[in-house]
NULUMFI-378933 format. One line per field, with one value per residue (C-alpha): x, y, z; residue in one letter. Coordinates in pm, whole numbers, plus 50000, padded with zeros to 5 digits. Example, Ala and Ser with C-alpha at 12.3 -4.5 7.8 and 13.67 -1.06 7.14 Angstrom:
# residues 2
px <- [51230,51367]
py <- [49550,49894]
pz <- [50780,50714]
r <- [A,S]
END
This chain:
# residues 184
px <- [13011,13312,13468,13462,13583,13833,13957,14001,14211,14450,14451,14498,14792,14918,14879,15153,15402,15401,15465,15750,15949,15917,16059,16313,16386,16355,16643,16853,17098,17488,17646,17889,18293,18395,18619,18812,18953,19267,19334,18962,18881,18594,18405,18124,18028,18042,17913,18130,18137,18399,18770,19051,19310,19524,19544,19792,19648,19532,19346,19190,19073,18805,18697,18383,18372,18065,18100,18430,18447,18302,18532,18500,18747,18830,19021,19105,19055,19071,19197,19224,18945,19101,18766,18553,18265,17910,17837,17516,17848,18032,17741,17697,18009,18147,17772,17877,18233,18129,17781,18052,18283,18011,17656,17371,17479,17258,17341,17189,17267,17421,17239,17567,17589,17761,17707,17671,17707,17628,17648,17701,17948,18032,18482,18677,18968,19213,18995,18695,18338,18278,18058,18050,17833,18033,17979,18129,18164,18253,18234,18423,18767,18878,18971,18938,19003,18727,18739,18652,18664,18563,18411,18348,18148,18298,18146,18146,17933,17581,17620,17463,17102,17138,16925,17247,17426,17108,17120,17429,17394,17104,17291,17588,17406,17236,17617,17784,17463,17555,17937,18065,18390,18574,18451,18784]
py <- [11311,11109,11391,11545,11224,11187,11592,11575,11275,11476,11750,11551,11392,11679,11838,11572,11583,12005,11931,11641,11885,12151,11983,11875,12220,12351,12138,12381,12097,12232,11977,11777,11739,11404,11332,10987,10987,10810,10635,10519,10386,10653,10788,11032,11381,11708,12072,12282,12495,12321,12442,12175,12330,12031,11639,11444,11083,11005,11321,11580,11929,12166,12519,12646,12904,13152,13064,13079,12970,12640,12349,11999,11727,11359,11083,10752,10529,10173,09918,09526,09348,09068,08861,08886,09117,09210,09582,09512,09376,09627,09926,09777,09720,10059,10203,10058,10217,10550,10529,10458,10730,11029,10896,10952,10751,10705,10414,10330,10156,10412,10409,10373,10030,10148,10135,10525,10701,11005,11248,11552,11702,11982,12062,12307,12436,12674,12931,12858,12638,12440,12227,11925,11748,11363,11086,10797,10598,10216,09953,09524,09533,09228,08945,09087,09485,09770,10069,10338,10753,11023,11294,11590,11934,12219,12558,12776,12697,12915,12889,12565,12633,12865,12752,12810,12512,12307,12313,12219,11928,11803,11811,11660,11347,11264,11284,11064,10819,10800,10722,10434,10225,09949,09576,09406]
pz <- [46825,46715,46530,46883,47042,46762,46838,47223,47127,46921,47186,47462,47267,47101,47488,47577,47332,47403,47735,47684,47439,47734,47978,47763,47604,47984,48113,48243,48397,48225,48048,48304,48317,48346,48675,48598,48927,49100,48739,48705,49047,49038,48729,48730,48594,48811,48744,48476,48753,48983,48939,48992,49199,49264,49193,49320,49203,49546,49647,49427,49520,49332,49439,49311,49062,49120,49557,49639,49955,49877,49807,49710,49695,49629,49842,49727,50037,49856,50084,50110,50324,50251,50138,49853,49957,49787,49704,49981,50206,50140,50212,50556,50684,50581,50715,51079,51051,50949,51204,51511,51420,51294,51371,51105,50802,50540,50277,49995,49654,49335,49024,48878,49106,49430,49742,49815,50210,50346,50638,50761,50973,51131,51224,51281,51095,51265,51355,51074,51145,50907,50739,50541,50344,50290,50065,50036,49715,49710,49516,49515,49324,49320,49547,49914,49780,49809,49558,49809,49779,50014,49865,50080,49976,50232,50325,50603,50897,50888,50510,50455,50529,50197,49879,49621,49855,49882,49504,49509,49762,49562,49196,49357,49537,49214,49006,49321,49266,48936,48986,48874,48987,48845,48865,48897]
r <- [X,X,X,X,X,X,X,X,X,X,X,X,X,X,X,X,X,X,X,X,X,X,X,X,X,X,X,X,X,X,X,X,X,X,X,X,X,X,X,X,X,X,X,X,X,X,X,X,X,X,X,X,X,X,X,X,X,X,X,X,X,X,X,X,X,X,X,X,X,X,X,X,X,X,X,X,X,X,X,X,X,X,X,X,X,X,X,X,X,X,X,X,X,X,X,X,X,X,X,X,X,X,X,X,X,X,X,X,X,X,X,X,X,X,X,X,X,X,X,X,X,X,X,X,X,X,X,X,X,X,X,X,X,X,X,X,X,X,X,X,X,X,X,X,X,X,X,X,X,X,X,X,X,X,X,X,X,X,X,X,X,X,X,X,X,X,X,X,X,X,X,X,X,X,X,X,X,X,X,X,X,X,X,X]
END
């Protein structure tokens, strides 16, 4: 009996250990490019996938490389508040700004330790629907100042219901979660 007892042991342990080194073999997650953005005020990995088109310190662009006509880019929105703030401060004041101007803001706190918005949007652009999928990244820099970036994910309206950009939503939310910005 305790050979038996000593056997489903193994198994059941052995059984485990399979299973960790699959899911860990099974990863299928690409290795990330690091985006040090507006000289560090924003740090976090994206896809391999995204294409830089243009940077100009302040405002970065990417197009996507296997669905063209989605596009992602970066704005550096830091500005003086001209008090010291907490990130939990900073989360709900910029939560009220961006729920008066677009409605459905969700805010939470970044694993990387920032306060992290979103919401959707739909615009138009000459003669194209779009729609966006925003975050916003901030964080206390110093005495009064707020690190703060817009990043918005573009695609053509009716596209967004597709799985490929629901992927890409997902991975994205989880990499801006993970962002991190300066202390001080």
């Amino acid at each position: 009996m305790s050979v038996s007892k000593s056997a489903n042991r193994l198994f059941s342990v052995f059984s485990i250990v399979l299973l960790a080194l699959s899911a860990v073999a099974c990863d299928s997650t690409p290795p990330g490019q690091p985006i040090n953005f507006a000289n560090g005020i924003l740090n976090m990995q994206i896809s391999p996938d995204w294409v830089l088109q243009r940077d100009t310190g302040e405002r970065a662009f990417y197009k996507h490389a296997q669905m063209e006509d989605v596009k992602l880019s970066f704005e550096n929105e830091t500005a003086d508040f001209g008090a010291p703030m907490t990130v939990g401060a900073v989360r709900g004041v910029i939560g009220s700004e961006l729920n008066l101007r677009y409605g459905g803001v969700d805010a939470r706190l970044g694993y990387g330790g920032c306060a992290v918005l979103t919401y959707p949007r739909k615009l138009t652009e000459g003669r194209k629907q779009l729609y966006t999928k925003n975050w916003v990244v901030a964080h206390p820099y110093g005495y009064g100042a707020i690190a703060r970036v817009a990043i918005t994910l573009q695609v053509p309206d009716g596209h967004q219901a597709t799985p490929e950009f629901q992927s890409l939503v997902e991975m994205l939310d989880r990499q801006v979660g993970d962002a991190q910005m300066p202390e001080a």
